[in-house]
N, C-alpha and C positions, 0 to 999 in steps of 0.2 A: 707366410701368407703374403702374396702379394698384392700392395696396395695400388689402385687403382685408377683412371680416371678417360673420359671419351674424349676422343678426338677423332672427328672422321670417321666413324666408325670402329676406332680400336680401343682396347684398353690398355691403358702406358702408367708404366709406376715402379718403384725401386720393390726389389724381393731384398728381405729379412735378414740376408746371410750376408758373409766376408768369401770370397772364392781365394782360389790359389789356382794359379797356373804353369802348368808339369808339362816342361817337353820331355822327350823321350827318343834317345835315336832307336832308329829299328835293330839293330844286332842287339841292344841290350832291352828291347823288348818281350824275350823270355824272362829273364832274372822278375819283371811287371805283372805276369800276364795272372799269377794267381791276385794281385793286390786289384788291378781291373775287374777283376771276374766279381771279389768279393764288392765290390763296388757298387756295380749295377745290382746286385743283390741287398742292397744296403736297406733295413727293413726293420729301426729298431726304437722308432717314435715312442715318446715316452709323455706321460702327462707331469701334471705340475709335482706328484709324488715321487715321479720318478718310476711308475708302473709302467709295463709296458701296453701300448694301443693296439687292439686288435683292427685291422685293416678293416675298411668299410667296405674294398671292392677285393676283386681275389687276385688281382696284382696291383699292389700300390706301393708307393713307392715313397721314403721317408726324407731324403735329401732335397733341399728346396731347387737345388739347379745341379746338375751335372752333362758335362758335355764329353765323349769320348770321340778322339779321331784318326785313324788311323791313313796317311797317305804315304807316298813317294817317297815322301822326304822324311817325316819324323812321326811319331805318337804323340798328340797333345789331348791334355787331359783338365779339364778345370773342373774344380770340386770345393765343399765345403772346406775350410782351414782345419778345420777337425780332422777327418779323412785323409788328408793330404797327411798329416802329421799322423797316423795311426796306421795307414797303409802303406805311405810311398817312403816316409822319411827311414824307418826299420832293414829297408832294403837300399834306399842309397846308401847308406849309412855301412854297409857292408861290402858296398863293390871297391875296389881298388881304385887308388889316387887317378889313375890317368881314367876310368870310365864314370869315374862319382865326376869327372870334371867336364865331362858332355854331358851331365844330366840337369836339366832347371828345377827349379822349383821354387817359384815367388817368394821373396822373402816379403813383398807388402802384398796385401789384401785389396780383392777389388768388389766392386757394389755390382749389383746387376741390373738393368732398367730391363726391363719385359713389354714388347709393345706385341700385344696377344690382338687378332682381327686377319681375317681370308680377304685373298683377292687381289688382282691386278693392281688395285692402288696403293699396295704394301710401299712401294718405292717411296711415295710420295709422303707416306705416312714415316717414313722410317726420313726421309731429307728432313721434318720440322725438328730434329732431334740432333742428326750429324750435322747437318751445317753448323748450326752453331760450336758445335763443339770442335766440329777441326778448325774453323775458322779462330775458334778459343787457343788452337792450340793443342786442344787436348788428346791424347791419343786413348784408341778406343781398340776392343776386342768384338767383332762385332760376328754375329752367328745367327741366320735363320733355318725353324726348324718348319715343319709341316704346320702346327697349328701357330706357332707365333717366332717374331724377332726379339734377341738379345744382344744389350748393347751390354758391355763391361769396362768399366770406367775402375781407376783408379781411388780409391777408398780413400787415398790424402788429399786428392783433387776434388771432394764431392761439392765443398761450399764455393770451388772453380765451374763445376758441372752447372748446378744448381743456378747459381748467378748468369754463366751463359744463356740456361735456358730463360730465365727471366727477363734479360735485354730483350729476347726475340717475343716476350707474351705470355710465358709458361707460368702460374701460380704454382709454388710448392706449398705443400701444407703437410707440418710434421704434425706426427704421431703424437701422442699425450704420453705415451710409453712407446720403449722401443727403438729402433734405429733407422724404421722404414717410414714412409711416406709414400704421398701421392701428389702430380701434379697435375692443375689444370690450365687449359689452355680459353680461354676466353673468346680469343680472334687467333685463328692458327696460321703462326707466319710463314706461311709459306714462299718459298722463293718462288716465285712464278715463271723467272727467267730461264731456270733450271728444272731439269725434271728430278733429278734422284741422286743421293752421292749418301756415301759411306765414307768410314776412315778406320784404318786399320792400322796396325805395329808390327816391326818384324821383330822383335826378343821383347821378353818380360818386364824387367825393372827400367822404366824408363819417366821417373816422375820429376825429373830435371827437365827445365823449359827449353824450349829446340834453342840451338846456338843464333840461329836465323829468326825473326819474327816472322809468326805465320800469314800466308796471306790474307787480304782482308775480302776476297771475293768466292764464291766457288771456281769462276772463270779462271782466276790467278793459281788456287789450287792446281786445277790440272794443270797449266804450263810446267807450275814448280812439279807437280808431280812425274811428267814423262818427262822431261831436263833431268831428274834425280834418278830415274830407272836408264836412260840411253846413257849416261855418265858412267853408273853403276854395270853396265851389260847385261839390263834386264828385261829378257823380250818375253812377251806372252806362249806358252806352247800348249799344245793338246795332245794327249795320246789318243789315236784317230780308231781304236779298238779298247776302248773304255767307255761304255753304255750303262748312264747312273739311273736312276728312281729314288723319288723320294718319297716316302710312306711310311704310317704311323698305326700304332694298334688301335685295334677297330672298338673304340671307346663303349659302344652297344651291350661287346660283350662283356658278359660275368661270369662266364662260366670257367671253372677251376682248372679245366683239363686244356680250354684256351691260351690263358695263364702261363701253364708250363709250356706248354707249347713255341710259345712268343720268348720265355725264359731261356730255353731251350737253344733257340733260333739264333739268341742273341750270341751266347756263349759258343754255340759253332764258330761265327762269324769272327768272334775275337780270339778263338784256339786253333781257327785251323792253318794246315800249314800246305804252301806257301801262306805268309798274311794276305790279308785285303788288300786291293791297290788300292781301296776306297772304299773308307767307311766313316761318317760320323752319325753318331747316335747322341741325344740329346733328351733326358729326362728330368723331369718335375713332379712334384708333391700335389700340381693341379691338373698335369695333363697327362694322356694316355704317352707310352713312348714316342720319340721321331726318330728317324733313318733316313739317310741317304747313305746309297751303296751300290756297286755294283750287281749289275743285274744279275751277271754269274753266282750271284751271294744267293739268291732265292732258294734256289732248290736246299739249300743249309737249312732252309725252314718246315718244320711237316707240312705236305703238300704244296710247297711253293707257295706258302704263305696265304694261302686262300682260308677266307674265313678269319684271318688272324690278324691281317693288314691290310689297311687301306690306302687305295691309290698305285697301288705294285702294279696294276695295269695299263698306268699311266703313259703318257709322252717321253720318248727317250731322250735324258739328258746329258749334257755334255760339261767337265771342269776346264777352265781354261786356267791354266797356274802361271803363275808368277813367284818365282825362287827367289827369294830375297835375301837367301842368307849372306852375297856382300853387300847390301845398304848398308849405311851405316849407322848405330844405336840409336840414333837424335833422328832418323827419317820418320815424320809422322802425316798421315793423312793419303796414304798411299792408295788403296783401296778406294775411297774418296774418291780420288783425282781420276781414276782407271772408272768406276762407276759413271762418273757424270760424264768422262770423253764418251765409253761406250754407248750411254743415252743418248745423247745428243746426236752420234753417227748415227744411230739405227734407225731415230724417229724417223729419218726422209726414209732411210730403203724402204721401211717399214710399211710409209705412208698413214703412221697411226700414232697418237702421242704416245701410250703406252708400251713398254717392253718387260716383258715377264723374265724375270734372273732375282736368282738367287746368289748371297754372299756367306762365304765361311771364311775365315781370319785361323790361321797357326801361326806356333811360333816364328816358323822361317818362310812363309808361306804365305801366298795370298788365292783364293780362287774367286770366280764368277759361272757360274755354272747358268748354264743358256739353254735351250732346249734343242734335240740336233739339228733341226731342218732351221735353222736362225745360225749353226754356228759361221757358216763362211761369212754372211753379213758381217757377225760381231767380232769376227777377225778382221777382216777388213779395216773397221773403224778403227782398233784398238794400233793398226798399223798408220792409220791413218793420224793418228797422236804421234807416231812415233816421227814419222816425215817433219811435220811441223815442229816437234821439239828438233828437232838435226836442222830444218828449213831457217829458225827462228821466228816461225808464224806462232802469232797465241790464237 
């Protein structure tokens, strides 16, 4: 259950569980794809006896977070520690030395912050959280889905997390039981200078403190950040015939035959073949499912998804990626630094403070997903970081 508390309009608070996060290259995402499938079907709530809970709606869903993503580069999967250890571990566990040795799977546990609330101010809501924490240092998993943002912080770092957020205003108040919490925010500090920054990791286990002290500004972030991608030869790209949408089951409905439907939809999407070029889907124990995917993915749905998901008729969006796979382990706050340069360029083209984007974090991976008629702007800018990192302008 996730606990809660307003800010801005959202509710922010740590969810109940320990996650693990599973990359997966694509050639050995067959040996996966039953352990995936049984996944999202995961539906075995039990009360304090140990009986099983009969579902209150006619799709629900028992895991408190699960994120599946299928891109370019690799399958990332984050799930309860249970799961990971009941589904994926059985099967690495069987493949041969040289493919068990390109497979991840966290060996530490991470907490999940949840900041649940719509709307263009998502950015700003989602900076009173990352700023402090890449400016901490701390490296983050970070994922929005249709109905809310998830921040995944390292589970040895939380009294790290917890204190960052404190400097900047945040009250934590623990549970009397349990291991969640909720924070409130009193006066929300917002950086005012800045509009919006995230922070992201490129590999899993990384709870050693960067060799570097991190910077103490977000301004400083981005320098450090495109200086660390032009060093590394890591330029922004789009595939210019990859048209995404994000949309989530149409929460209204209850009816059974909906249900399978959407069940249905899902398991296309992650058995058929060729794979996805893009797919993440993101479920909870409070909210109906999210999707982003390609729009070619629709028709995998009965009737193109009508009646079954909302928003599918939405604004065509666009991934812009960032391959991270040679940064190296100790890079933190990546995402971050690419967030607040893109903001900052786009406000003037823009002529409006706000900029609507979405962020997903993989293991080797970074994206910014814009909407299309914005993408040449927000390339632009993100080229516009790159000059100044090679120029020596901050």
């Amino acid at each position: 259950m996730t606990q809660s508390m307003t800010l801005l309009n959202a509710q922010i608070g740590f969810l109940a569980t320990h996650v693990a996060l599973i990359h997966i290259p694509l050639p050995l995402y067959p040996y996966f794809a039953h352990s995936i499938s049984r996944l999202i079907l995961h539906n075995d709530k039990r009360d304090a006896e140990g009986n099983l809970v009969l579902p209150s709606r006619s799709w629900q869903y028992s895991c408190p977070f699960v994120n599946i993503c299928i891109t370019p580069t690799e399958c990332s999967v984050v799930c309860p520690r249970a799961q990971a250890e009941e589904l994926f571990h059985p099967i690495l566990n069987n493949l041969d030395a040289k493919a068990r040795s390109s497979v991840s799977i966290s060996t530490d546990d991470y907490s999940v912050i949840t900041i649940a609330g719509a709307g263009l101010e998502a950015g700003e809501r989602v900076l009173d959280l990352t700023s402090p924490l890449a400016i901490a240092g701390i490296s983050i998993y970070f994922i929005t889905s249709y109905w809310s943002d998830y921040i995944l912080v390292p589970f040895a770092a939380r009294s790290k997390v917890i204190c960052a957020l404190e400097e900047r205003g945040f009250v934590f108040e623990p549970e009397d039981e349990g291991e969640a919490g909720h924070m409130t925010n009193p006066a929300s500090p917002l950086l005012r200078s800045h509009h919006r920054n995230n922070s992201s990791h490129s590999s899993f286990d990384f709870l050693a403190s960067p060799i570097t002290p991190p910077p103490s500004t977000v301004s400083e972030l981005q320098v450090k950040t495109f200086k660390t991608l032009v060093r590394n030869n890591v330029s922004p790209t789009v595939d210019p015939e990859l048209y995404l949408v994000t949309c989530a089951a149409n929460k209204s409905s209850t009816a059974s035959l909906q249900a399978a439907a959407l069940t249905l939809g899902l398991l296309k999407c992650l058995t058929t073949s060729p794979l996805p070029r893009f797919f993440s889907l993101t479920l909870t124990d409070a909210d109906s499912a999210s999707v982003t995917l390609g729009q070619t993915l629709l028709p995998l749905f009965p009737n193109e998804g009508e009646d079954i998901l909302l928003g599918k008729d939405g604004p065509e969006q666009v991934a812009i990626t960032l391959d991270l796979q040679t940064l190296p382990q100790e890079s933190t706050g990546i995402v971050c630094g690419v967030a607040g340069r893109l903001i900052d360029g786009m406000k003037g083209r823009l002529g409006r403070e706000l900029f609507n984007m979405s962020y997903l974090s993989t293991a080797k991976a970074g994206y910014v997903i814009v909407y299309r008629d914005e993408l040449e702007d927000a390339m632009a800018a993100l080229r516009g970081g790159e000059k100044d990192s090679i120029n020596g302008r901050t």
